[in-house]
C-alpha positions as CSV (number, residue, x, y, z in Angstrom):
1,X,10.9,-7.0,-31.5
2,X,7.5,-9.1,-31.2
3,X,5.0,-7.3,-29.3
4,X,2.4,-9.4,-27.1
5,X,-0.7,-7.7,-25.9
6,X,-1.9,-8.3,-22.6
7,X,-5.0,-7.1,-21.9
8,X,-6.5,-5.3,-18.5
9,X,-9.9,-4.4,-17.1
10,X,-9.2,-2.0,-14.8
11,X,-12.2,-1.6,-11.9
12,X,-12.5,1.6,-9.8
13,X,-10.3,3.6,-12.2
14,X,-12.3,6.8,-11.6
15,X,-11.2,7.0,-8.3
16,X,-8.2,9.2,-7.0
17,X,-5.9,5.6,-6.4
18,X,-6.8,4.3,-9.3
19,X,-6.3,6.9,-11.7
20,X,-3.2,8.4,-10.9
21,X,-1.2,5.7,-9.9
22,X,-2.3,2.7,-11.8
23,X,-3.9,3.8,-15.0
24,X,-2.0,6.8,-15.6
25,X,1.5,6.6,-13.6
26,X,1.8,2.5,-14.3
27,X,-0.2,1.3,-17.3
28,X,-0.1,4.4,-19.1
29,X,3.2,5.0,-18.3
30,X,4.3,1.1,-19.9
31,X,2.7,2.2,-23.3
32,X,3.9,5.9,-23.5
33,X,7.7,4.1,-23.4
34,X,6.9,1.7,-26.3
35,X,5.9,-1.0,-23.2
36,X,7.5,-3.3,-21.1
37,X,10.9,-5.5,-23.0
38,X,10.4,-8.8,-21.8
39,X,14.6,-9.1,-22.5
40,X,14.1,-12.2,-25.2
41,X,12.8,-10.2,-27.9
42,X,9.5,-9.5,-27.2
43,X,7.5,-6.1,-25.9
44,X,4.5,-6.8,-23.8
45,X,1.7,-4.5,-24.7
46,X,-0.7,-3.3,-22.0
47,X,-4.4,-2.7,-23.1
48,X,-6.3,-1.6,-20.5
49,X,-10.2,-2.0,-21.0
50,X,-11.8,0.8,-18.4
51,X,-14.6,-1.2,-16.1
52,X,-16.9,1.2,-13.2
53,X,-20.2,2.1,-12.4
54,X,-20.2,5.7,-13.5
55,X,-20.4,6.0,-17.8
56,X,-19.8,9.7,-18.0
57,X,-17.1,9.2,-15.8
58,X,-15.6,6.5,-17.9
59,X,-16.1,7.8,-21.5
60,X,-14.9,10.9,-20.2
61,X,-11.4,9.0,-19.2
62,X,-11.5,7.4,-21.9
63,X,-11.6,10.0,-24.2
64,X,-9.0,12.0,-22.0
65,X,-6.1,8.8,-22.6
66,X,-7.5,8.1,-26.5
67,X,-8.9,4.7,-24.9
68,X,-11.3,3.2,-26.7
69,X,-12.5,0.2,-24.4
70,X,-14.9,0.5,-21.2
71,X,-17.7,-1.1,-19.9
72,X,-20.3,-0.4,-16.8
73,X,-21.0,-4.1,-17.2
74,X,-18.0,-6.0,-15.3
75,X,-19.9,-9.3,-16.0
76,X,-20.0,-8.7,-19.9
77,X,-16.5,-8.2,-19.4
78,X,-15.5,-11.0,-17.7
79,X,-17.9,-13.3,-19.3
80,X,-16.1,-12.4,-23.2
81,X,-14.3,-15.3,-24.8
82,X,-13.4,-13.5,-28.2
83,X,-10.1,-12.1,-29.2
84,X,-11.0,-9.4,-27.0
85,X,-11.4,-11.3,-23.6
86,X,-8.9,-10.2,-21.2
87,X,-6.2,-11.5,-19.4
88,X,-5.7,-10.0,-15.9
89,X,-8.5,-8.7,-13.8
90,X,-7.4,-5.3,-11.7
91,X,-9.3,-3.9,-8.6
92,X,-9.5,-0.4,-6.9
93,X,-12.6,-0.3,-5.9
94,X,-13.9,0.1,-2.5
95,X,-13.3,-2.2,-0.4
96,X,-16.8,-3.6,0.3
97,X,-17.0,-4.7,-3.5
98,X,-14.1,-5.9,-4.0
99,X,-14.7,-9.7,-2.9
100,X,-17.1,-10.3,-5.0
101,X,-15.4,-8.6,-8.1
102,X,-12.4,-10.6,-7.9
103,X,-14.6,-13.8,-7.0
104,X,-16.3,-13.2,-10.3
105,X,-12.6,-12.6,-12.0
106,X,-11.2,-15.7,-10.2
107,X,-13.8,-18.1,-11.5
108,X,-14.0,-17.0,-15.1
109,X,-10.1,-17.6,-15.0
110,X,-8.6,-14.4,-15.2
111,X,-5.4,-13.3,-13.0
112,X,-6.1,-10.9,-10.1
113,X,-3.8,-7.9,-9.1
114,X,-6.0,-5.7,-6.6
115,X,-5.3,-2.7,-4.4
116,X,-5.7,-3.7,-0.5
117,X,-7.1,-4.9,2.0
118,X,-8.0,-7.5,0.1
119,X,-11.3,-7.9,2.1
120,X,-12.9,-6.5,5.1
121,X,-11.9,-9.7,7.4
122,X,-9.4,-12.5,7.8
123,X,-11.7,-15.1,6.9
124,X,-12.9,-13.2,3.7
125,X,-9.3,-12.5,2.9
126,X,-8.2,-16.4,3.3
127,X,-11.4,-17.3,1.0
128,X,-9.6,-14.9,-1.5
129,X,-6.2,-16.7,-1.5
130,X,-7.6,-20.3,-1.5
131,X,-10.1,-19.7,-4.3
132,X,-7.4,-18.6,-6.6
133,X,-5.1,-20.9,-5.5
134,X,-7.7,-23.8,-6.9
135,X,-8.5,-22.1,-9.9
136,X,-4.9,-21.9,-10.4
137,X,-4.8,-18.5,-11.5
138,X,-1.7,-16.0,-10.4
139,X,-2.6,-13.1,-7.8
140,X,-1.3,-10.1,-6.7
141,X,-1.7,-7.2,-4.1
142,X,-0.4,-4.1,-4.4
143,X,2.5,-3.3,-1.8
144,X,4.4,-0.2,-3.0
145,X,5.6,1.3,-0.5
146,X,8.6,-1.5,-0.3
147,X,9.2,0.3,-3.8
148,X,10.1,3.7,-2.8
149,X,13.3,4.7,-3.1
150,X,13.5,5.7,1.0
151,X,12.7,2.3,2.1
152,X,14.9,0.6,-1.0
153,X,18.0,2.4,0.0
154,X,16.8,1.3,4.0
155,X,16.7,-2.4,2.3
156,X,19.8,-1.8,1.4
157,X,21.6,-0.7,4.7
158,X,19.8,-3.5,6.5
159,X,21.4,-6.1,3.6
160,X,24.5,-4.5,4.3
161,X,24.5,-4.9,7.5
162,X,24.8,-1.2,8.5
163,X,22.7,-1.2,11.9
164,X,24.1,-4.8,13.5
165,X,21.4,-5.9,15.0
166,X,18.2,-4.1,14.9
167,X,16.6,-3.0,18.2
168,X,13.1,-1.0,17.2
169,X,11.6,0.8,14.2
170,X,9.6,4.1,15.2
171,X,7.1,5.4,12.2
172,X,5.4,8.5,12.1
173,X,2.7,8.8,9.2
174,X,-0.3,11.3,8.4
175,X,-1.3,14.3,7.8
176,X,-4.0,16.7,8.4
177,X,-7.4,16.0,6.5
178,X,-9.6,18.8,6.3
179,X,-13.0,17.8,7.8
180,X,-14.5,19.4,4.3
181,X,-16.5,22.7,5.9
182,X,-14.4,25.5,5.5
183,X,-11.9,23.4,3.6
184,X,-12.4,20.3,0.9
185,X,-11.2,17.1,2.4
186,X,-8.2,15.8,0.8
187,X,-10.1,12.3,1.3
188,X,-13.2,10.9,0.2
189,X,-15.9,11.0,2.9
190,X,-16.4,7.1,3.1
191,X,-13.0,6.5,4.5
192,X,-14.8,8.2,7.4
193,X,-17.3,5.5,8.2
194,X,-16.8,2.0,9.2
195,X,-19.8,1.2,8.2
196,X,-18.8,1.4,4.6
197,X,-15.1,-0.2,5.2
198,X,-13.5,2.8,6.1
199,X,-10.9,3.4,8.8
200,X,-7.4,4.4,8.8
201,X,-6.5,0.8,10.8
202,X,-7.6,-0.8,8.1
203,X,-6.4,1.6,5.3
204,X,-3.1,1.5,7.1
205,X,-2.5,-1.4,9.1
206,X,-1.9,-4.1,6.1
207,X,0.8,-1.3,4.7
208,X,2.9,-1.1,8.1
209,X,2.5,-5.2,8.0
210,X,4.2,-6.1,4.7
211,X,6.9,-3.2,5.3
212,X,7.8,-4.6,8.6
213,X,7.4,-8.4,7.1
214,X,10.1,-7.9,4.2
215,X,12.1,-5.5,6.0
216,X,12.4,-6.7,10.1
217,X,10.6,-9.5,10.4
218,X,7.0,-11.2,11.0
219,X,4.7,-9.1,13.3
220,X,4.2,-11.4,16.2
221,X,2.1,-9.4,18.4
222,X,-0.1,-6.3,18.3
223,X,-0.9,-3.6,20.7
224,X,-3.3,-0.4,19.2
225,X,-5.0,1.7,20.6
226,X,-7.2,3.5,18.0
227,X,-9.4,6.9,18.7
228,X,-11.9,8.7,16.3
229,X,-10.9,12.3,17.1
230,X,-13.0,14.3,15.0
231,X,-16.3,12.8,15.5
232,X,-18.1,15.0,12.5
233,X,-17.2,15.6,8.7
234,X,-18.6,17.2,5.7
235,X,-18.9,14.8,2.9
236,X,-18.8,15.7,-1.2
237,X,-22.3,17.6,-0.6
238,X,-21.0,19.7,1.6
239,X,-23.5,18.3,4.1
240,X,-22.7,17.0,7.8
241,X,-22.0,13.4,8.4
242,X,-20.8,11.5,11.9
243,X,-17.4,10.0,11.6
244,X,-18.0,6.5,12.8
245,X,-14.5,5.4,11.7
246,X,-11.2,5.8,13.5
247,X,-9.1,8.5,12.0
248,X,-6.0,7.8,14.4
249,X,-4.1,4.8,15.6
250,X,-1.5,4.0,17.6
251,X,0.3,0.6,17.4
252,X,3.6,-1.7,19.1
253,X,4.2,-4.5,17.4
254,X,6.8,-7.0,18.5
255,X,8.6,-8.4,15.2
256,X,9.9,-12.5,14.9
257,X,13.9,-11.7,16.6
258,X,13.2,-9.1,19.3
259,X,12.8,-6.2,17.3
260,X,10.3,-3.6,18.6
261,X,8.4,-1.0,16.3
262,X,5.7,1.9,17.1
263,X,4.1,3.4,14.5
264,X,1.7,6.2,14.5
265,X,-1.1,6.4,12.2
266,X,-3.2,9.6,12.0
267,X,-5.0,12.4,9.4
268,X,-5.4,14.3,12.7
269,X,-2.0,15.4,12.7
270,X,0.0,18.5,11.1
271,X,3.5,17.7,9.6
272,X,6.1,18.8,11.3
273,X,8.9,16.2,9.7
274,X,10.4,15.9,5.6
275,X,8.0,13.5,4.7
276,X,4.5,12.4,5.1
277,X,6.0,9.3,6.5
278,X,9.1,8.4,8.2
279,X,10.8,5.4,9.9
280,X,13.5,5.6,12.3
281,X,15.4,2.6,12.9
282,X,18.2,2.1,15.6
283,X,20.3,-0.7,15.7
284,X,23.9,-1.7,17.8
285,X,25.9,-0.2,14.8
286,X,23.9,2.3,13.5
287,X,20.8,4.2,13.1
288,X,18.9,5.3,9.7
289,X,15.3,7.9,9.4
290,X,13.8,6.8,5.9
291,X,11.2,9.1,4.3
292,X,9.4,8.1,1.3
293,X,12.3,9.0,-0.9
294,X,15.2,10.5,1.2
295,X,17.4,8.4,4.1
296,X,19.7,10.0,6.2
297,X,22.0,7.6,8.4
298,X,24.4,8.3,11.8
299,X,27.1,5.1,12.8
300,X,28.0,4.3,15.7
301,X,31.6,6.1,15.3
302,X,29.8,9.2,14.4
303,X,27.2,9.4,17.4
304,X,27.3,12.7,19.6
305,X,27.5,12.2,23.2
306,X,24.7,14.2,24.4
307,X,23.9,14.7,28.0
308,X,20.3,15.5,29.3
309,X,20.8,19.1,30.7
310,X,16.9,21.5,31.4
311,X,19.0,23.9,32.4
312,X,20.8,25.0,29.4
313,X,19.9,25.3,25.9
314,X,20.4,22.5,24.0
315,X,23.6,23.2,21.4
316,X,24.0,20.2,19.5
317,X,22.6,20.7,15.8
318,X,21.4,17.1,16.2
319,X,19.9,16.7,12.4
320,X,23.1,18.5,10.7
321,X,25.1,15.3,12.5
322,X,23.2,12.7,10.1
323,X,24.5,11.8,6.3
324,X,22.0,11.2,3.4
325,X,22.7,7.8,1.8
326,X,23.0,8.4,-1.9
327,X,20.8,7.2,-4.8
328,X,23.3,4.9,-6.4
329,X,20.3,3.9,-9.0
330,X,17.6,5.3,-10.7
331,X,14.3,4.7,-9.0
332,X,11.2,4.5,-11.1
333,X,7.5,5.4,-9.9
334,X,7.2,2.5,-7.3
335,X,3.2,1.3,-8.4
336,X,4.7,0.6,-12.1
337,X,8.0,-1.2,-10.6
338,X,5.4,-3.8,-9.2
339,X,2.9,-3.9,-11.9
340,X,6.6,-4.7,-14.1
341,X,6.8,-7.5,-11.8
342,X,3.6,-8.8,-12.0
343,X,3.5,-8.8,-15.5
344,X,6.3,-10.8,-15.9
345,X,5.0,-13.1,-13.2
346,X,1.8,-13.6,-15.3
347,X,3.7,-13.7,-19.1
348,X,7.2,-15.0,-18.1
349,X,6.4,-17.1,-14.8
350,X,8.6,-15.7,-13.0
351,X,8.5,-15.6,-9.2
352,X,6.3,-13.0,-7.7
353,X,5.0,-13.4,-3.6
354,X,3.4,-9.9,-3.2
355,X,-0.2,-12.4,-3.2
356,X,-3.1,-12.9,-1.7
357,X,-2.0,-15.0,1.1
358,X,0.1,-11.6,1.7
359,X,-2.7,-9.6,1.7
360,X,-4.2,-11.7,3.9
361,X,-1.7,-10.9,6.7
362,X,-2.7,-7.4,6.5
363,X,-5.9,-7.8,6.6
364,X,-5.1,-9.9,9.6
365,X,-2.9,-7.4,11.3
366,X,-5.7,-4.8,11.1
367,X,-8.3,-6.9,12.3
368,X,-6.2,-7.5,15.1
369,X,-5.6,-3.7,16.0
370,X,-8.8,-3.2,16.5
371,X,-9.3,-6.1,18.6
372,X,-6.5,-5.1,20.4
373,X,-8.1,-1.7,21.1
374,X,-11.4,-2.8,21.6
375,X,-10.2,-5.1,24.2
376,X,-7.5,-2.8,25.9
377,X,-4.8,-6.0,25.4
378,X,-1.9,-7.0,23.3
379,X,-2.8,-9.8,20.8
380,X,-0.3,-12.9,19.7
381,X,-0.6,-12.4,15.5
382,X,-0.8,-16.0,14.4
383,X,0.9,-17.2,10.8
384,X,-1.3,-17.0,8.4
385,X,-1.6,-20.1,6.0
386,X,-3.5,-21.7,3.2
């Protein structure tokens, strides 16, 4: 086997995100089994080069993995043309400096896969997609979630065509985030403040769009309401801090053929379901309730006949009536199954459309939400192009 080495600076590896699920889980992951076969004799060899603003942090990291390359100095990076120049630029940054990171990485030539939203607007987002587009460099955005093994086996009903035709999609997501007084918070405190890009509309918005866009079908229209409902936190200090960004929204979005789907976003909200995030979807022949790893599915042949009774107790043991769809695969870690794919886009040229123009329809559809809550109306989501 030949082995090729492609080589990454990774931005904003120091943060929870970035660590775990793209250094360590994906990249790391690639080289610990001998890297990625390319199928026509060759091995591609990932070399990530560590890029952030904190050097004890990143010597630290680097020491921890037996890395030898980092850098506080992203432009020095960038900027080097010697066998040690890299190939793809990577971003998990915050989102307020992530525009003019992967600006910089665009224009010294250098493929972009990033973490979303891919800026804090439409217009910023579009900028994105078209600059790269006439540098002609390939982009990416991460969108794992259409990687997990719950939605790929619900891909795989609706390909099948277990529910006939789809009527709604109902998703519950969140947790409880501890406001960090009595309790660490499970998140950092900026995600808390709008006023440094945080916000769980857009944190979760541009997920629910791309999972309803490959799954059901184009988001045509928005309706959100969105609420702040713990107006103070405790940040890393342990000192108070207002909460100027939302922590909860609620959102109907009309899909492109009739389909209908709710989704609840919230870290104000105690689990009481298998997962951290479910979607139930109900169609004419069927109906499915996809976690992030587990579906459970009920036809239309073996739906209970229920009738609404106060009086009585209810009898029926409603979630024994379901059936678990099976595995039939091995799924791998779903951030490393797309960072596969992108890698091969870059190396092999072969199709990839997880983009930027992608992310910008996230960005789109949260930007929208909060119009739509802002303004107390339902929004038409235009098609976003170059």
């Amino acid at each position: 086997m030949t082995r090729r080495t492609v080589r990454i600076a990774m931005n904003g590896v120091t943060g929870r995100m970035g660590y775990r699920q793209h250094l360590v889980r994906s990249i790391l992951a690639l080289r610990e089994q001998g890297g990625l076969d390319l199928g026509d004799g060759t091995t591609l060899w990932p070399e990530p080069v560590l890029v952030g603003r904190r050097e004890p942090a990143l010597r630290a990291l680097a020491e921890r993995h037996g890395l030898t390359e980092w850098s506080t100095d992203l432009d020095a990076v960038l900027a080097d043309e010697t066998d040690r120049s890299v190939d793809i630029y990577f971003d998990a940054q915050v989102t307020s400096a992530r525009v003019e990171a992967i600006r910089k990485a665009v224009a010294a030539g250098k493929h972009v896969y990033t973490e979303k939203p891919t800026a804090g607007d439409l217009a910023g987002a579009l900028d994105l997609a078209r600059f790269a587009a006439e540098k002609g460099v390939k982009h990416g955005v991460v969108q794992d979630k259409i990687f997990l093994p719950g939605l790929l086996k619900l891909k795989r009903l609706i390909d099948g065509g277990f529910f006939g035709r789809i009527l709604s999609v109902r998703g519950e997501f969140g947790y409880w985030v501890f406001e960090g007084d009595w309790q660490d918070a499970q998140r950092p405190s900026w995600n808390y403040r709008a006023e440094d890009g945080g916000g769980i509309v857009v944190d979760m918005f541009p997920h629910w769009e791309y999972v309803l866009h490959e799954l059901f079908g184009r988001v045509t229209s928005v309706t959100a309401h969105v609420a702040t409902h713990v107006p103070e936190r405790w940040d890393e200090h342990g000192k108070p801090y207002p909460a100027t960004a939302d922590d909860a929204a609620y959102g109907i979005f009309q899909l492109e053929g009739g389909a209908v789907a709710q989704v609840n976003s919230s870290w104000t909200v105690r689990v009481n379901r298998d997962e951290l995030v479910e979607f139930q979807v109900d169609g004419t022949h069927g109906s499915a309730v996809a976690g992030l790893r587990n579906c459970r599915v009920q036809h239309r042949s073996a739906t209970p006949k229920p009738v609404w009774n106060p009086d009585i107790p209810a009898t029926e043991p409603f979630r024994e009536q379901w059936q678990e769809v099976p595995d039939n695969a091995e799924f791998a870690n779903g951030f490393k199954a797309q960072w596969e794919l992108f890698l091969r886009h870059v190396v092999l040229d072969e199709p990839y459309h997880w983009d930027l123009l992608a992310g910008a329809r996230g960005v789109q559809l949260a930007e929208l939400g909060l119009r739509s809550s802002a303004e107390g109306r339902r929004l038409d989501v235009p098609e976003v192009t170059l």
